[in-house]
C-alpha positions as CSV (number, residue, x, y, z in Angstrom):
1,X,19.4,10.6,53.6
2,X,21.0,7.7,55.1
3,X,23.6,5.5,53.6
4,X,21.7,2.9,53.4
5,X,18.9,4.3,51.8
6,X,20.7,5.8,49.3
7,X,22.2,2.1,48.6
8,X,19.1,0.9,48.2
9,X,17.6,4.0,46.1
10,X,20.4,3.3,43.8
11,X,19.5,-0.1,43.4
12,X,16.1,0.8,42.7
13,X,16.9,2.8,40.0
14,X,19.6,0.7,38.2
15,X,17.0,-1.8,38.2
16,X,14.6,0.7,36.3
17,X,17.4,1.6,34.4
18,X,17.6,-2.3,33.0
19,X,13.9,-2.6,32.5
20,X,13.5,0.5,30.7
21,X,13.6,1.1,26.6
22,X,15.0,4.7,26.9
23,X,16.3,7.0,29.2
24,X,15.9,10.9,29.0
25,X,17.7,13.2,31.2
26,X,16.4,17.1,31.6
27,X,17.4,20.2,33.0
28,X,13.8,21.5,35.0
29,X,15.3,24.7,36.9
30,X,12.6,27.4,36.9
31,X,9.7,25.2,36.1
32,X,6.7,26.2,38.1
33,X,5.3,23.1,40.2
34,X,2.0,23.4,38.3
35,X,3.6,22.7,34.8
36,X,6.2,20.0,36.5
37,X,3.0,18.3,38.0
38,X,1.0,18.6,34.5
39,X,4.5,17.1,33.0
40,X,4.5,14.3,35.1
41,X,0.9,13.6,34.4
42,X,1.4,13.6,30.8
43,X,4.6,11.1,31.0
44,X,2.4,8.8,33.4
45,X,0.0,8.4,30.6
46,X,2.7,7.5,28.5
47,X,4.1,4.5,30.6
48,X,7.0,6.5,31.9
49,X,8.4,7.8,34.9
50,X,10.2,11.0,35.8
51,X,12.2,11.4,39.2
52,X,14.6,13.5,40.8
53,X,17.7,12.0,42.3
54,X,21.0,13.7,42.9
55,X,23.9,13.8,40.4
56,X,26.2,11.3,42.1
57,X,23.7,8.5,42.8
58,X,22.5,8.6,38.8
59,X,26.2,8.5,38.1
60,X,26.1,5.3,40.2
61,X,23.1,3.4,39.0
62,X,24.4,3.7,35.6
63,X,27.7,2.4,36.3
64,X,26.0,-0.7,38.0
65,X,23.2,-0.8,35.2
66,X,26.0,-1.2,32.7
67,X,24.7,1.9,30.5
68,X,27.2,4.6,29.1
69,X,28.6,6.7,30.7
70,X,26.6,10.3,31.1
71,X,28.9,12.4,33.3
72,X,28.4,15.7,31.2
73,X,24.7,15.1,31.7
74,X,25.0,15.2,35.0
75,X,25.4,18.8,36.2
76,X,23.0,20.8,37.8
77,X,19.8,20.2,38.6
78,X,18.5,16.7,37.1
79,X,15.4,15.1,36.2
80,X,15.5,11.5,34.9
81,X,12.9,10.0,33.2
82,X,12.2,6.6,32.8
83,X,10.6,5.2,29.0
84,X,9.3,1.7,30.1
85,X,7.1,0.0,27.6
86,X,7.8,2.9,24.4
87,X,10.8,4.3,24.1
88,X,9.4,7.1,22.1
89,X,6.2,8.4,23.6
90,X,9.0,9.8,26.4
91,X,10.7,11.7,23.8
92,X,7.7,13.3,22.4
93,X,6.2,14.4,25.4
94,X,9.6,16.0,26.1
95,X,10.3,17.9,22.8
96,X,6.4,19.2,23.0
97,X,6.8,20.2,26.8
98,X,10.6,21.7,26.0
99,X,9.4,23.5,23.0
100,X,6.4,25.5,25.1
101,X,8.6,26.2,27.6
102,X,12.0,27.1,27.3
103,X,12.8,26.1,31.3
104,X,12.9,22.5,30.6
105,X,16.0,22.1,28.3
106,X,16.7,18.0,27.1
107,X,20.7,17.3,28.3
108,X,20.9,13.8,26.9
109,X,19.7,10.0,27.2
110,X,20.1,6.4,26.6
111,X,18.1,4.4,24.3
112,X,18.7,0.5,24.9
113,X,22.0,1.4,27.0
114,X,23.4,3.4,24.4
115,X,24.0,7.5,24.7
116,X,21.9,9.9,22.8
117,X,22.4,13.7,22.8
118,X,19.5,16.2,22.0
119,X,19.6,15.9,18.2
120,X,19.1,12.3,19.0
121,X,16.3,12.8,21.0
122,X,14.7,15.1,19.0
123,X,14.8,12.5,15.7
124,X,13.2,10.0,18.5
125,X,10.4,12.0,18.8
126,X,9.5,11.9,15.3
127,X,9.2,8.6,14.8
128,X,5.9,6.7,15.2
129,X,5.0,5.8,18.4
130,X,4.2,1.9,19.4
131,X,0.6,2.3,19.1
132,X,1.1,3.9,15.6
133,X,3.6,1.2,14.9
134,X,1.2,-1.3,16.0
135,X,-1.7,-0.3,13.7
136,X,0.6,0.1,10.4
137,X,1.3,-3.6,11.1
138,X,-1.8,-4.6,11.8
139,X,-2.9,-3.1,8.6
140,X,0.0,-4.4,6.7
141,X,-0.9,-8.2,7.9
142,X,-4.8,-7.3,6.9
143,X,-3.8,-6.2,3.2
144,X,-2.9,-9.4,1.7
145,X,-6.1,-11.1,2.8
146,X,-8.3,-8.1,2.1
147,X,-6.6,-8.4,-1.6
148,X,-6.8,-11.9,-2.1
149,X,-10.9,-11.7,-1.1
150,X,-11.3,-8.8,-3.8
151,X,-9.2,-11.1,-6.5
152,X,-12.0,-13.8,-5.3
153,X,-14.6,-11.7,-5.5
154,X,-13.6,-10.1,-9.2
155,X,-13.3,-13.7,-10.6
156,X,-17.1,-14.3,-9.3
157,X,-18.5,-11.1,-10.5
158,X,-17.0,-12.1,-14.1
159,X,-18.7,-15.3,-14.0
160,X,-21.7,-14.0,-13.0
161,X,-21.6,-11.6,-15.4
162,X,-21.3,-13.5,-18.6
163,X,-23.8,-15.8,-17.0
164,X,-26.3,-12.4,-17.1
165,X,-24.9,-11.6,-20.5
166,X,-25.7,-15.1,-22.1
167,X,-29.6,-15.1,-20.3
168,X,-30.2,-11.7,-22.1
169,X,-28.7,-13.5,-25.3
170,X,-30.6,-16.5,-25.0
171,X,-34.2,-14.5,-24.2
172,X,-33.4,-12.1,-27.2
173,X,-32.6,-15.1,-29.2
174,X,-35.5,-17.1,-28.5
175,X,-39.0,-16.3,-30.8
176,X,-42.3,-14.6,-29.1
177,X,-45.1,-16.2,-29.9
């Protein structure tokens, strides 16, 4: 690769490294291509990106991206994936993957800039995703209204209950001729 390409590369990636929520890196030596393409796939889906870019030049873009430092990451072969829009749905494609196959073993990451190791990654996993997120709020925002319509409801029911009670009174009350 030519110097210039690899400037620009670098460039390229500390500007995905600025955009993005999270940040895994990954060791993949002795993945077959079949389960790295199916990998890829299933991150893709996700929102989030997985490359493969020498050592040296991540070392860079992090440095110009103004994220910790990862230089113990950074040995051997490296695969970094990118966690756009959620930084969790990365994480739990990652443990799943890395638990079905021992090959792909997790080395570290960033989540908002700041350095994870494994146990950090793992915990990341296991929290709810954005989507999940999203529809516990959604119901949380629905409950109140949803209770305040019962509460509306109940106080109308009682009225027209006692109004049902006193019509069966009155007609019981009331002579036959």
């Amino acid at each position: 690769m030519v110097r210039s390409d690899k400037l620009d590369l670098v460039e390229r990636i500390t500007e995905k490294m600025k955009q993005s929520q999270s940040l895994i890196l990954t060791d993949f030596k002795g993945i077959t291509v079949a389960d790295m393409t199916a990998l890829r796939a299933r991150l893709r889906e996700q929102s989030a990106e997985m490359r493969v870019i020498k050592n040296r030049l991540i070392k860079r873009a992090l440095s110009q991206a103004g994220c910790d430092a990862m230089d113990d990451c950074l040995v051997g072969n490296t695969a970094i994936i990118f966690g756009i829009s959620d930084p969790v749905a990365p994480a739990k494609v990652l443990v799943e993957v890395a638990e079905k196959n021992d090959k792909l073993v997790l080395k570290g990451g960033l989540l908002e800039g700041r350095r994870i190791d494994v146990a950090g990654i793992r915990s990341l996993s296991k929290m709810p995703g954005r989507q999940e997120l999203l529809s516990i709020m959604a119901g949380d925002l629905k409950q109140p209204a949803a209770k305040m319509a019962m509460a509306f409801q109940a106080g109308l029911l009682k009225v027209a209950y006692a109004m049902q009670s006193l019509s069966r009174k009155l007609e019981s009350a009331q002579p036959t001729a």
